[in-house]
C-alpha positions as CSV (number, residue, x, y, z in Angstrom):
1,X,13.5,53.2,12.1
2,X,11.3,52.5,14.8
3,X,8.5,50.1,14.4
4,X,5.6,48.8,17.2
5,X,5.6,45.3,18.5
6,X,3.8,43.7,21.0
7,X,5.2,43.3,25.0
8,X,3.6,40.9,27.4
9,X,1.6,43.4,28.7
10,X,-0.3,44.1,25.3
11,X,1.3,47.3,25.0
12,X,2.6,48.0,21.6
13,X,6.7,48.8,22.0
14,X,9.4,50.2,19.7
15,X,11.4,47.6,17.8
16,X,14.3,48.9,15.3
17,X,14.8,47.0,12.1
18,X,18.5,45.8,10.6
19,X,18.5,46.3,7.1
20,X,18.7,43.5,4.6
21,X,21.7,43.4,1.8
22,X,22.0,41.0,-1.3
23,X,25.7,40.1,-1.0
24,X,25.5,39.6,-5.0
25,X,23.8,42.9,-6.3
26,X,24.4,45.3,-3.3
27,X,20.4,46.4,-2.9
28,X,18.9,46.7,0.7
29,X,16.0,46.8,2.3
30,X,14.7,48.3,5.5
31,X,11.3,47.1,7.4
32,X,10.0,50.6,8.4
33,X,6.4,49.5,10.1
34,X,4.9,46.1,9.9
35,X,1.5,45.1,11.5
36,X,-1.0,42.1,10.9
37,X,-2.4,43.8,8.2
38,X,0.3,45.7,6.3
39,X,3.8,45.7,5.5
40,X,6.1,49.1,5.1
41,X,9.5,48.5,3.0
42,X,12.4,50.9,1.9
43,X,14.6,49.8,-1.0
44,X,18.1,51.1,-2.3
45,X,18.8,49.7,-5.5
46,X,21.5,49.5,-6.9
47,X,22.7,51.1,-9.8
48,X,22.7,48.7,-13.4
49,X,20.4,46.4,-11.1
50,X,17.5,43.9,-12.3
51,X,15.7,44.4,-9.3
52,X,12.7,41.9,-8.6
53,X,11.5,39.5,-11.4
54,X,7.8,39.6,-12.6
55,X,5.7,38.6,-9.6
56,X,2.2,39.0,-8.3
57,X,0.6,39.4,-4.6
58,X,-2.4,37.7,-4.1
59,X,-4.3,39.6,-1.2
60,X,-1.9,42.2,-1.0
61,X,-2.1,45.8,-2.6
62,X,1.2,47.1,-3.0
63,X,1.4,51.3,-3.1
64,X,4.9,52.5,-4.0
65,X,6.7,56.0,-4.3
66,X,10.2,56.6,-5.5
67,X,12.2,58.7,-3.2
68,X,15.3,59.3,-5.2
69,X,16.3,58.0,-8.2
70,X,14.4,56.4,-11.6
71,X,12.6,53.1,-11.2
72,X,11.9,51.4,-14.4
73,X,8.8,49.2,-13.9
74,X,7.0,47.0,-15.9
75,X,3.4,46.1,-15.7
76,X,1.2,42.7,-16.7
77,X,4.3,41.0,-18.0
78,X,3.8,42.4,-21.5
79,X,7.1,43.8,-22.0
80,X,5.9,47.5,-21.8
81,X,7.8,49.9,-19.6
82,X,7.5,53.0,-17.6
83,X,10.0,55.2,-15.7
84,X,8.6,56.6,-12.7
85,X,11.0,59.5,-11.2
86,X,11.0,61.1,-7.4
87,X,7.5,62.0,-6.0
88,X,6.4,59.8,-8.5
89,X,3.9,56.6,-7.3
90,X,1.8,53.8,-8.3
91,X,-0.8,51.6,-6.7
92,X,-0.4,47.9,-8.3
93,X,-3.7,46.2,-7.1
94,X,-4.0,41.8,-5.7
95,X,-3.2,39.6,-8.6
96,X,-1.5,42.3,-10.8
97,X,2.1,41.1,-12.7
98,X,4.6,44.0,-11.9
99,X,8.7,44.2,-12.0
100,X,11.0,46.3,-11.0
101,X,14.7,47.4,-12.0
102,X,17.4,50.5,-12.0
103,X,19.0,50.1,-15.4
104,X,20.7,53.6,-14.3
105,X,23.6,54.9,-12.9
106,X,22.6,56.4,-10.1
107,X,20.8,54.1,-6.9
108,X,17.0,54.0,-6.9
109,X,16.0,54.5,-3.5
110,X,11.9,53.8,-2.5
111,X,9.6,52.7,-0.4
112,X,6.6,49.8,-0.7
113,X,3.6,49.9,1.4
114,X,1.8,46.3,1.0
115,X,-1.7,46.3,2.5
C-alpha cells in the first residue's frame, strides 16, 4: 500500500510500507496511510491469539472494522465481551479501556483508523 510523505519540494510522494510480524504469535501489521493527525493500520491475527492487552489512547479515537474473520473485544476492562464479525465496526472514543483477541480458528484480519 501506498501511503503520502513529504519530498523536499513540499510535494506529498508515495511511500510503501513493510509489514510488521511478531516472530512469537505470527500476527502482522500493515501501515496503510499515516499523516500528522491520523494513523491507518491493518491487522492479521492469528488464529488462538491474545491479541493486544487492555489499553487506552489518550487523544486518539480509534474506529475499527473487521474485514474477515471474528474479533472478540472487550470493553472498559470489566470482563464483558463482544464478538464483532465482517462488516462489523466500532468507534472506541480517547481514554476508553478496550482489548482485542481471535480465540478462533480461523485469522482475524482488520483494519484500525486512529484519529
Amino acid at each position: 500500500p501506498d501511503a503520502l510523505e513529504p519530498s523536499q519540494s513540499g510535494l506529498m510522494q508515495p511511500h510503501t510500507y513493510t509489514p510488521i510480524s511478531n516472530p512469537v504469535t505470527g500476527d502482522r501489521c500493515l501501515i496503510l496511510q499515516t499523516s500528522a493527525d491520523e494513523l491507518r493500520l491493518r491487522f492479521w491475527i492469528a488464529p488462538r491469539s491474545g491479541g493486544a492487552p487492555l489499553h487506552f489512547h489518550r487523544s486518539l479515537t480509534e474506529t475499527s472494522r473487521v474485514v474477515e474473520g471474528v474479533m472478540t473485544l472487550e470493553l472498559d476492562g470489566e470482563g464483558r465481551f463482544s464478538e464483532l464479525r465482517a462488516g462489523d465496526g466500532v468507534r472506541i472514543p480517547p481514554g476508553r479501556l478496550h482489548s482485542f483477541s481471535n480465540p478462533h480458528s480461523e485469522w482475524l484480519v482488520f483494519e484500525a483508523h486512529l484519529h
